[in-house]
C-alpha positions in Angstrom: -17.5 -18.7 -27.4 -16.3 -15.1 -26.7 -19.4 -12.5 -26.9 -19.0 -9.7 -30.3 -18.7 -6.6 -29.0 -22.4 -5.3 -29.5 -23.4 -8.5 -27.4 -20.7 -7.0 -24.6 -22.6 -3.5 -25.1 -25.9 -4.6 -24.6 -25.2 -7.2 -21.5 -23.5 -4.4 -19.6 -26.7 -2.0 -20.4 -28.9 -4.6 -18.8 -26.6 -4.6 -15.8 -26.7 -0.7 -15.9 -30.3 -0.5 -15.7 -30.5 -3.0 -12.8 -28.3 -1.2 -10.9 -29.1 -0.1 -7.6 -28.2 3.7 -8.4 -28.1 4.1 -3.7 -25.4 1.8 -3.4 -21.4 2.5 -3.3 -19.7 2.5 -7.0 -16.3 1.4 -7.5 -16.7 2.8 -10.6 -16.7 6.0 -9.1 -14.1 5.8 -6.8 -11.9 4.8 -9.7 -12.8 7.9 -11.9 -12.7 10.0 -8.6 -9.6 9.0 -7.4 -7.7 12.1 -7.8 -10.5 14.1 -5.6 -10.9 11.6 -2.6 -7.1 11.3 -2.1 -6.9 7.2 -3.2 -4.1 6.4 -5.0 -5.2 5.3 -8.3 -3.0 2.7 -8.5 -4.2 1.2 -5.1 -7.6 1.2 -6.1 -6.6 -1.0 -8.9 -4.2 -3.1 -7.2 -6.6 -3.8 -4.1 -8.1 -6.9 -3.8 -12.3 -6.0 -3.5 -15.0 -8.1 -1.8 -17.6 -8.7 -4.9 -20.4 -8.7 -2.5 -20.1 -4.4 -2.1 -20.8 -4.4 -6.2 -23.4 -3.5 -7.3 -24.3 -4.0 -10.7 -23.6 -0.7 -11.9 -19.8 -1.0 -10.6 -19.1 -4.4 -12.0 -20.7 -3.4 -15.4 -18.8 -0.3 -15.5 -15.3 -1.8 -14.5 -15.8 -5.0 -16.7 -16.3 -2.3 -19.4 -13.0 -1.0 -18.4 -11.3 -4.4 -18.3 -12.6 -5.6 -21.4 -11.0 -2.2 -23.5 -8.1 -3.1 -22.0 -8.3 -6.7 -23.0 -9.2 -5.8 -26.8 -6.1 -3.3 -26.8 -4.0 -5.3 -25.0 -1.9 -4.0 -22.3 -1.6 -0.2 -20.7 0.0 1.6 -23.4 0.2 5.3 -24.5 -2.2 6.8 -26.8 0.9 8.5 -29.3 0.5 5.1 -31.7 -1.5 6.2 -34.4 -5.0 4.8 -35.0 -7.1 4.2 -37.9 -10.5 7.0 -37.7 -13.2 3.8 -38.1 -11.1 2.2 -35.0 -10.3 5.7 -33.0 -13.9 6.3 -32.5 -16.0 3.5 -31.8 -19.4 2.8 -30.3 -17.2 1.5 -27.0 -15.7 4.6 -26.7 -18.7 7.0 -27.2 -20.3 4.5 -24.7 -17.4 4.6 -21.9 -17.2 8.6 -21.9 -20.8 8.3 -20.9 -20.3 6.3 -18.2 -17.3 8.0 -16.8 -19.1 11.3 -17.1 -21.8 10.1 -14.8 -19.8 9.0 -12.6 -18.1 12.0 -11.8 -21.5 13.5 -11.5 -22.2 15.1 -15.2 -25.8 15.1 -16.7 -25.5 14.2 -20.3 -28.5 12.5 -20.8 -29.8 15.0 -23.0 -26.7 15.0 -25.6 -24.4 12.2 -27.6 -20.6 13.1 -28.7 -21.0 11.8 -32.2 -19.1 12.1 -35.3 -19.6 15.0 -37.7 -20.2 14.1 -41.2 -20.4 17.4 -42.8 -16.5 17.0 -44.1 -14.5 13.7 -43.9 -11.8 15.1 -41.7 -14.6 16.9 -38.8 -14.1 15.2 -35.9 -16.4 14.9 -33.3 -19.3 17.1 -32.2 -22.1 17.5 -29.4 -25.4 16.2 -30.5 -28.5 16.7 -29.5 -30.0 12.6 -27.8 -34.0 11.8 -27.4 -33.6 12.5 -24.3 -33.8 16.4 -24.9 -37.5 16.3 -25.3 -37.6 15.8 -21.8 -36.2 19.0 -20.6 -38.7 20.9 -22.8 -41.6 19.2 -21.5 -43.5 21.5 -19.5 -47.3 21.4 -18.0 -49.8 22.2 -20.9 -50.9 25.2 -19.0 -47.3 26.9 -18.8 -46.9 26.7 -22.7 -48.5 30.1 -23.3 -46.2 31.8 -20.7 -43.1 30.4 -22.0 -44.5 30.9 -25.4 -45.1 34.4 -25.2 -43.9 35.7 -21.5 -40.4 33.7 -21.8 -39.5 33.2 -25.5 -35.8 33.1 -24.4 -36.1 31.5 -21.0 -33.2 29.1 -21.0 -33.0 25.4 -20.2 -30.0 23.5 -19.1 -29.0 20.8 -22.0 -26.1 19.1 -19.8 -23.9 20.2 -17.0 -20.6 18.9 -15.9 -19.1 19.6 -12.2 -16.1 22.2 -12.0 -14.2 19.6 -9.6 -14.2 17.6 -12.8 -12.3 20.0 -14.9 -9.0 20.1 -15.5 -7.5 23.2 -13.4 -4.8 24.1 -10.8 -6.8 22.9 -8.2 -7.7 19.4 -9.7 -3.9 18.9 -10.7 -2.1 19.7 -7.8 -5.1 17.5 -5.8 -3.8 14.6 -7.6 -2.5 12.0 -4.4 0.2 10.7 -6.6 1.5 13.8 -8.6 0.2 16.7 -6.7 3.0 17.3 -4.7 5.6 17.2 -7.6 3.6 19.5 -9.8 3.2 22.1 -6.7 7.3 21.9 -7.0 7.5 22.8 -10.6 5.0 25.6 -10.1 6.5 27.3 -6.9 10.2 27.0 -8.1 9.2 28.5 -11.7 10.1 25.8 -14.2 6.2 26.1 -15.7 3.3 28.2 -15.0 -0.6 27.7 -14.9 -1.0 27.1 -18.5 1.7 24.9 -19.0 0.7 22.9 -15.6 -2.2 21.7 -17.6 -0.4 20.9 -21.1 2.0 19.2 -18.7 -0.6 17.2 -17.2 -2.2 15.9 -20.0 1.4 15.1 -21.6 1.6 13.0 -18.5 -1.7 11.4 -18.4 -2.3 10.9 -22.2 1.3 8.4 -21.8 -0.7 6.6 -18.6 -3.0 5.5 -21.0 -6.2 3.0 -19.6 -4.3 3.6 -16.2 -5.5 6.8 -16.2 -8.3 8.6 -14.7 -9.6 10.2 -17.7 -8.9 7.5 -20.0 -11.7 7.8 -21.3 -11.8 11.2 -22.1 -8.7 11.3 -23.9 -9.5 7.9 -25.9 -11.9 10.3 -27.9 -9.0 13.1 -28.5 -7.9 13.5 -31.6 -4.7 11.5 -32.1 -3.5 14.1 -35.3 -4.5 18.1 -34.6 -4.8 19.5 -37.4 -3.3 22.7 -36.9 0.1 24.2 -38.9 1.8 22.7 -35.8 1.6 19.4 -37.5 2.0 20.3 -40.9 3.9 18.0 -43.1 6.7 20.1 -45.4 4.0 19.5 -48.4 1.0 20.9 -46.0 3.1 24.4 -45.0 3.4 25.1 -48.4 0.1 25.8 -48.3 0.4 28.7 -45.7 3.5 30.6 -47.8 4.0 34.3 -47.6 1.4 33.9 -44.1 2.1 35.6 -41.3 0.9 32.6 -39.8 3.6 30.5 -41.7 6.2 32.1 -39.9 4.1 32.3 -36.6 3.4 28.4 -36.9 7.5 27.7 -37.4 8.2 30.5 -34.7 5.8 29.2 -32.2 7.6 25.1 -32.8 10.5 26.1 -32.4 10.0 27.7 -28.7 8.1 24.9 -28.1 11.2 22.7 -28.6 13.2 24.9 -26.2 10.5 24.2 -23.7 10.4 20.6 -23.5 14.3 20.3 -23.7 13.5 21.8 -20.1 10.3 19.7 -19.3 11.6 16.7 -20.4 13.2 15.6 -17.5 10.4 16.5 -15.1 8.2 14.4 -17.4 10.2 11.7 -17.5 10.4 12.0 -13.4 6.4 12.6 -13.3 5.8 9.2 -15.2 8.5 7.0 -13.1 6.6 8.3 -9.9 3.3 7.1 -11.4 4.3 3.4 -11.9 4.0 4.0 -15.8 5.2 1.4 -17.7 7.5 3.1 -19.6 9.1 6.8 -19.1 10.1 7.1 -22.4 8.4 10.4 -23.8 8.5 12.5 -27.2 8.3 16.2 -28.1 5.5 15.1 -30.8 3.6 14.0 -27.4 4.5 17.4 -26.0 3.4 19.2 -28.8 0.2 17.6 -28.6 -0.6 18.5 -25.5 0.0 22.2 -26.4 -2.7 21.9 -29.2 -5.2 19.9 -26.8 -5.0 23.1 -24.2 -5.0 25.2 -27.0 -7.9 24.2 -28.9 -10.2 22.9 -25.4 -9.4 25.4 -22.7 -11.8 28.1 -21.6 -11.7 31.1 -18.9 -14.0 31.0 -16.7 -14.6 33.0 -13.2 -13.9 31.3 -9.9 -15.2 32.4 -6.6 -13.4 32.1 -3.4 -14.3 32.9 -0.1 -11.5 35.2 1.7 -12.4 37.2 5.0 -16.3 36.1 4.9 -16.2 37.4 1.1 -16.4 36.3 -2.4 -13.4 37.1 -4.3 -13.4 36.3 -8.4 -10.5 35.3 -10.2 -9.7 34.1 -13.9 -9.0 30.3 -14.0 -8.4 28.4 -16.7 -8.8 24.8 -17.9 -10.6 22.1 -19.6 -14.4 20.5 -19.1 -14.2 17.3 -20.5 -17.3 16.7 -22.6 -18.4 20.1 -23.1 -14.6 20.8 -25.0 -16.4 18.5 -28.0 -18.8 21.6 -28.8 -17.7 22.9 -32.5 -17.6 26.6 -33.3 -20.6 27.9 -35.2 -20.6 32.1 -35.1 -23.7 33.3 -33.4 -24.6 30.0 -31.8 -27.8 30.1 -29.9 -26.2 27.8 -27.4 -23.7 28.5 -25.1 -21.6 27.3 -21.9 -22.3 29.0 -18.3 -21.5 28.8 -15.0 -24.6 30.8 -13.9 -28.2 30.0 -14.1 -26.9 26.3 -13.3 -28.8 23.8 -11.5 -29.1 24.8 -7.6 -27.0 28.2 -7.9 -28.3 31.2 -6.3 -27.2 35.1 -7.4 -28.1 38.6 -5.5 -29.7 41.2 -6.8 -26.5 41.9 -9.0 -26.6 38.9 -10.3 -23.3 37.6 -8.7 -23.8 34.1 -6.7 -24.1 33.7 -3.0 -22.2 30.4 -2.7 -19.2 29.3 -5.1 -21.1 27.7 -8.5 -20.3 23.8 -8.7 -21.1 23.4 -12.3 -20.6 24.2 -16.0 -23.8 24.6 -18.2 -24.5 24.2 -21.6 -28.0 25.9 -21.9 -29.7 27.5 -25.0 -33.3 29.0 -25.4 -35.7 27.0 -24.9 -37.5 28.4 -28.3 -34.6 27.4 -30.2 -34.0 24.0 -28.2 -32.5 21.7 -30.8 -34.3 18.6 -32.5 -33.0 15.1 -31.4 -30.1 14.4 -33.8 -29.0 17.8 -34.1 -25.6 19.2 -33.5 -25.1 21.2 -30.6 -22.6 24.2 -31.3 -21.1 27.5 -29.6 -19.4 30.5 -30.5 -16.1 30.7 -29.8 -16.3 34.2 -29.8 -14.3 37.3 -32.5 -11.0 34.9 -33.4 -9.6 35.9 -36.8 -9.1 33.2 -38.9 -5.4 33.0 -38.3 -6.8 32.6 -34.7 -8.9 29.7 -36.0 -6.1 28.0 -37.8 -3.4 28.2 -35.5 -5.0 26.8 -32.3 -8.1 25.1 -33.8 -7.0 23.9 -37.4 -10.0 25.2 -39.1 -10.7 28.7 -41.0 -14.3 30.7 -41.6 -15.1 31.6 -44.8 -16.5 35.5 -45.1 -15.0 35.7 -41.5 -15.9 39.4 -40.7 -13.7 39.1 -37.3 -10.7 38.2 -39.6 -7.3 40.1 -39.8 -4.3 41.1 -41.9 -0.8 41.5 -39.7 1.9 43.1 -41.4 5.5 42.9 -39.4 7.3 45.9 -39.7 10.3 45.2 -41.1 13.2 45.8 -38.2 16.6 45.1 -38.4 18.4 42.7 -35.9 19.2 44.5 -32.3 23.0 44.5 -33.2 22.5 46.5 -36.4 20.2 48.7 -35.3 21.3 52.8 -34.8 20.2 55.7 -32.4 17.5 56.3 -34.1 15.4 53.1 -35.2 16.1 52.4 -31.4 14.2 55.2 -30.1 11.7 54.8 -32.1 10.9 50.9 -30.9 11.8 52.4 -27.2 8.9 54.8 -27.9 6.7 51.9 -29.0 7.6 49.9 -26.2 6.7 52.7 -23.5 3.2 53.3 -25.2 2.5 49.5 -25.2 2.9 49.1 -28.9 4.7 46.7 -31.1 6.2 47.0 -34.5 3.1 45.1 -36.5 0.4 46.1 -38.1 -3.2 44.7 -37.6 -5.9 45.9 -40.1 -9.0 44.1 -39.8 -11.8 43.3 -42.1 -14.6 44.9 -40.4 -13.1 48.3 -41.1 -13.5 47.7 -45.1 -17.2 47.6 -44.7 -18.1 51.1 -45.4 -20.3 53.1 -43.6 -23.5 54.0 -44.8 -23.6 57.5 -46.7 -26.9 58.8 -48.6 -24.7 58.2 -51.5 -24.2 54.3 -51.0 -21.1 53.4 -48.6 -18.1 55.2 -48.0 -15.3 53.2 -49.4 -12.1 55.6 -47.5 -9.6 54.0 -46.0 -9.9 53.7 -42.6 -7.1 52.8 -39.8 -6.9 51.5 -36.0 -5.5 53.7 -33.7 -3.2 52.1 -33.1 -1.8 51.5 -36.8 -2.0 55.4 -37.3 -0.1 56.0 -34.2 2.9 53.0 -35.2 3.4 54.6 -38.8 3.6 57.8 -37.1 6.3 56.9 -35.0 8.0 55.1 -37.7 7.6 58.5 -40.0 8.9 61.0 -37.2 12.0 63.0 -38.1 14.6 63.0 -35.7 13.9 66.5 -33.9 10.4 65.2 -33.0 11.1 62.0 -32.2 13.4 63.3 -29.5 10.7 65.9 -28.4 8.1 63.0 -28.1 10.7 60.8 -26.0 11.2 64.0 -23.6 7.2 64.0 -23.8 7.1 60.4 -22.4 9.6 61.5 -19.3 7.5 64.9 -18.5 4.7 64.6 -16.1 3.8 67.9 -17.9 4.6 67.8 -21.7 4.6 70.5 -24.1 1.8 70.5 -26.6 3.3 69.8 -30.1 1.5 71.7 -32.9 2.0 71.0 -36.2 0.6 73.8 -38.8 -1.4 72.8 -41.7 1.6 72.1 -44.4 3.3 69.5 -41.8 0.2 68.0 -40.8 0.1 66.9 -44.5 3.6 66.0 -45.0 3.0 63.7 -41.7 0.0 62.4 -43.4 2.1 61.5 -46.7 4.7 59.9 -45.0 2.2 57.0 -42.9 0.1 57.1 -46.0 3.2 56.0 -48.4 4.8 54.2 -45.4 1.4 52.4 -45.2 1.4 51.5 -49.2 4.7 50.2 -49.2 4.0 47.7 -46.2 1.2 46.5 -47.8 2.7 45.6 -51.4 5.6 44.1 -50.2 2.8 41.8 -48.3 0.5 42.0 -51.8 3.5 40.7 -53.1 4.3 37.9 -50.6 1.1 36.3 -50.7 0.5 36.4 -54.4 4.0 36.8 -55.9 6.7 33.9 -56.7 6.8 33.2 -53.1 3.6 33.0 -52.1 0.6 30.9 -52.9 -0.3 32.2 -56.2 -3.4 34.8 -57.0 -7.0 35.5 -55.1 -8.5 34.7 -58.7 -6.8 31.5 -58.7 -7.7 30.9 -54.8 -11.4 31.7 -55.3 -11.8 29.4 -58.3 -10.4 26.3 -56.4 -13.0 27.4 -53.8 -15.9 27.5 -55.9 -14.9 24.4 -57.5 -14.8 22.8 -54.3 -18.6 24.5 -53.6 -19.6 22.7 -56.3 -18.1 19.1 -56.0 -19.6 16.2 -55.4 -18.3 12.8 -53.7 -14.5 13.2 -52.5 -13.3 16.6 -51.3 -10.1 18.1 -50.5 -8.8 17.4 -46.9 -9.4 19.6 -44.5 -5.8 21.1 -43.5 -5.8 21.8 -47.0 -9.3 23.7 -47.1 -8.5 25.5 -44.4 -5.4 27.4 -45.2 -7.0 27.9 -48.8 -10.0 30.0 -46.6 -7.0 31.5 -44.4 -4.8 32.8 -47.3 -7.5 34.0 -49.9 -9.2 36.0 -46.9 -5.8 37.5 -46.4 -5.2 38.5 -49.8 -8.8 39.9 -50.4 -7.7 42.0 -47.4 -4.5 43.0 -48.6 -5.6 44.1 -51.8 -8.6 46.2 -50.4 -6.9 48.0 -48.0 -4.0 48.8 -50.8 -6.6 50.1 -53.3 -7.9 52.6 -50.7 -4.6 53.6 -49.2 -3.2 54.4 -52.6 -6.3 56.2 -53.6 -6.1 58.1 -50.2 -2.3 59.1 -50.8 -3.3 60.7 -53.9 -6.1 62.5 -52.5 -3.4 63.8 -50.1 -0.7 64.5 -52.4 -3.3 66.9 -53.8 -4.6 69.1 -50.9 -0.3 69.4 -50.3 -0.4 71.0 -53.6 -3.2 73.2 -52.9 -1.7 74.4 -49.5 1.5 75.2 -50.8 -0.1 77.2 -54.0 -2.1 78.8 -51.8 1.2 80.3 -49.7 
């Protein structure tokens, strides 16, 4: 009679806890292929003496075989899966395993399912386990108590030669080589090595290496990307509608080029099938998107340490949600066995990621586990993570400065984007939220408008009559330029111009966000929000949720900064009267 799958589950954890931890893992070998130069594919085709097994390796690989056997043969993961069967106890349990067997301590956390919305996803939770990295002599609890409040402990670490970077990819023994071509002949670069990769690997399905990584990956993103027709319509008069249908349809230029080499990649890896779709593509993108990080890498060159910026992905820490001002957060420093100088940098290259977090503020058994992704906007959020902060104080209005198509485009408007260009500036606007919290005055806050630099210095280009646009051209081409004063009555008419330039911008966008076109009114956006607040049992979906934060954030802005820009343009209309009476 075949065994349910809880009775598989526990048989193999009685074989994992009589393993002989000493001996050689096949296990291992077969999740470290990539780094130890085996061909994947041998390792699976080669017959293997039972008697080197110990019972670690044959738990873990009939694991293996029996998820293959429930989903029946090697197949890609594009076919979409129901959420009950897409995350499963087998699955938690096999990203466990692989993730100590590529030498990752995750004792102390679980990837679980959220349930704080229906649509949440997984999330880094806090196991028992984590009691045991707080557990300290009795006589050491006053010093950490009261010397060390914020002395950090280590709640799991993962090794950096099991991330997904350059160096990993092009150390792959089967595809390595062929990547290396892409990259030195130009057809991709860094970032797009990685979304490549994963393309690549997510078709391999169980024959891959991180199988069973990418089993717990989201099959659906649920950013604008993948927006249904109905779902955009959520997002209209956005600058991140247009940014979301700008960004796919690059995207579709880029695989019309990548295809091939995908196609190529996956023939060279014995897949079973080369057959590959933009959708998987596109997926990809939103996986590097929404997963990668920056971190430093060390290098020795000359008998030195050099740093650098590389990017990728750490598989199991990339299932930490967002939470703004997280006590928790990811490291490569003050990780087990790495050693820093005096200022702080590390003598030898670090070998591991680290989630750590105060160890006052350690969280309880159960607990999610979160980081701060750090000042995104929420079109930031949306766009590469699918998911928007309400009362986001980071958040940010663009307005595009309406520009006419090159071939239509005179002397003059041309200058004027030359002399944007040459001052690294672009024709849109970004006013954020921050800057409509007044500042404190003994009178209460002071509600002025108040602009970027930048944004003053793009309207005054834009405002520039002809004579001193060509003076501030000349300017750019002088080592020495002439000082350009303006006297008191020209300083004012400058300050009219941005000032109305300004108001105008921002009710044509008033007027796309709330008018015919848009999405409808704030008043009407905030009462479907505080209805939701309020509900109990089924709730709207989360795509849907989140461009409802996205766009009443972006009309609360919109109409704040137009209230004090009109108010300001009649204060200076005003004081232009006064000067000129006074002449």
């Amino acid at each position: 009679m075949a065994l349910g799958k809880f009775s598989v589950f526990r048989s193999i954890a009685a074989l994992l806890r009589s393993a002989d931890v000493a001996s050689a893992s096949l296990a291992r070998d077969y999740c470290t292929a990539s780094h130890t130069g085996v061909s994947r594919r041998t390792l699976q085709e080669t017959a293997v003496d039972w008697r080197y097994w110990t019972a670690s390796s044959a738990a873990t690989v009939t694991l293996i075989a029996w998820m293959q056997a429930q989903e029946g043969p090697a197949h890609c993961l594009t076919e979409p899966t129901k959420d009950e069967d897409h995350v499963t106890e087998k699955s938690s349990f096999m990203l466990r395993q692989w993730l100590d067997s590529v030498g990752a301590d995750v004792d102390a956390i679980d990837v679980q399912e959220c349930t704080e919305r229906p649509d949440a996803g997984l999330g880094v939770f806090a196991s028992r386990e984590v009691q045991k990295t707080l557990q300290v002599s009795w006589w050491k609890r006053p010093y950490y108590r009261f010397c060390k409040p914020n002395d950090g402990i280590v709640l799991a670490s993962f090794p950096l030669q099991a991330a997904i970077t350059r160096q990993t990819i092009l150390s792959d023994p089967v595809l390595g080589q062929t990547y290396k071509e892409l990259l030195d002949i130009g057809v991709i670069d860094e970032r797009m090595l990685i979304i490549l990769f994963l393309t690549i690997e997510r078709q391999l399905g169980v024959d891959s290496v991180w199988y069973p990584w990418l089993k717990l990956l989201p099959v659906k993103p649920q950013t604008p990307l993948f927006y249904s027709d109905i779902e955009m319509t959520e997002l209209r008069g956005t600058s991140l509608e247009h940014s979301a249908r700008l960004q796919k349809r690059g995207l579709a230029e880029q695989w019309k080029r990548l295809e091939p080499a995908c196609q190529d990649l996956l023939k060279k890896a014995g897949a079973s099938t080369t057959q590959v779709s933009f959708d998987d593509f596109m997926w990809a993108h939103a996986m590097f998107w929404s997963r990668s990080q920056s971190f430093p890498r060390w290098t020795q060159e000359a008998g030195e340490m050099v740093v650098s910026a590389e990017e990728g992905m750490v598989p199991g820490l990339d299932f930490c949600n967002h939470k703004e001002h997280s006590t928790a957060k990811w490291t490569i420093f003050g990780t087990p066995g790495l050693e820093v100088d005096e200022s702080g940098q590390p003598t030898a290259m670090p070998t591991q990621v680290a989630l750590v977090c105060p160890r006052q503020q350690a969280p309880a058994p159960g607990q999610e586990i979160t980081i701060d992704y750090g000042d995104k906007s929420n079109e930031q959020l949306l766009l590469n993570y699918g998911f928007a902060q309400p009362n986001n104080m980071n958040d940010v209005l663009t307005i595009m400065c309406p520009v006419s198509p090159p071939e239509d485009r005179d002397d003059i408007l041309t200058a004027r984007l030359n002399l944007l260009l040459s001052r690294g500036l672009m024709p849109r606007l970004f006013l954020p939220a921050k800057l409509l919290d007044g500042r404190p005055t003994r009178t209460g806050k002071d509600r002025s408008l108040r602009l970027p630099e930048e944004v003053e210095e793009i309207l005054k280009i834009f405002v520039m009559v002809p004579k001193q646009l060509r003076a501030e051209v000349v300017s750019e081409l002088d080592p020495e330029p002439a000082q350009n004063t303006l006297d008191a009555v020209e300083e004012s008419g400058e300050r009219m111009a941005v000032l109305t330039t300004l108001v105008g911008l921002l009710e044509l966008k008033h007027l796309q966000l709330e008018g015919e076109s848009g999405t409808g009114s704030l008043e009407a956006d905030m009462k479907l929000i505080e209805a939701e607040a309020n509900k109990e049992g089924d709730r709207i979906p989360d795509a849907k949720w989140a461009c409802l934060v996205y766009r009443s954030s972006q009309k609360r802005i919109a109409r704040e900064y137009l209230i004090r820009a009109r108010k300001e343009l009649a204060a200076e209309m005003n004081r232009m009267r006064a000067l000129q009476q006074s002449q």
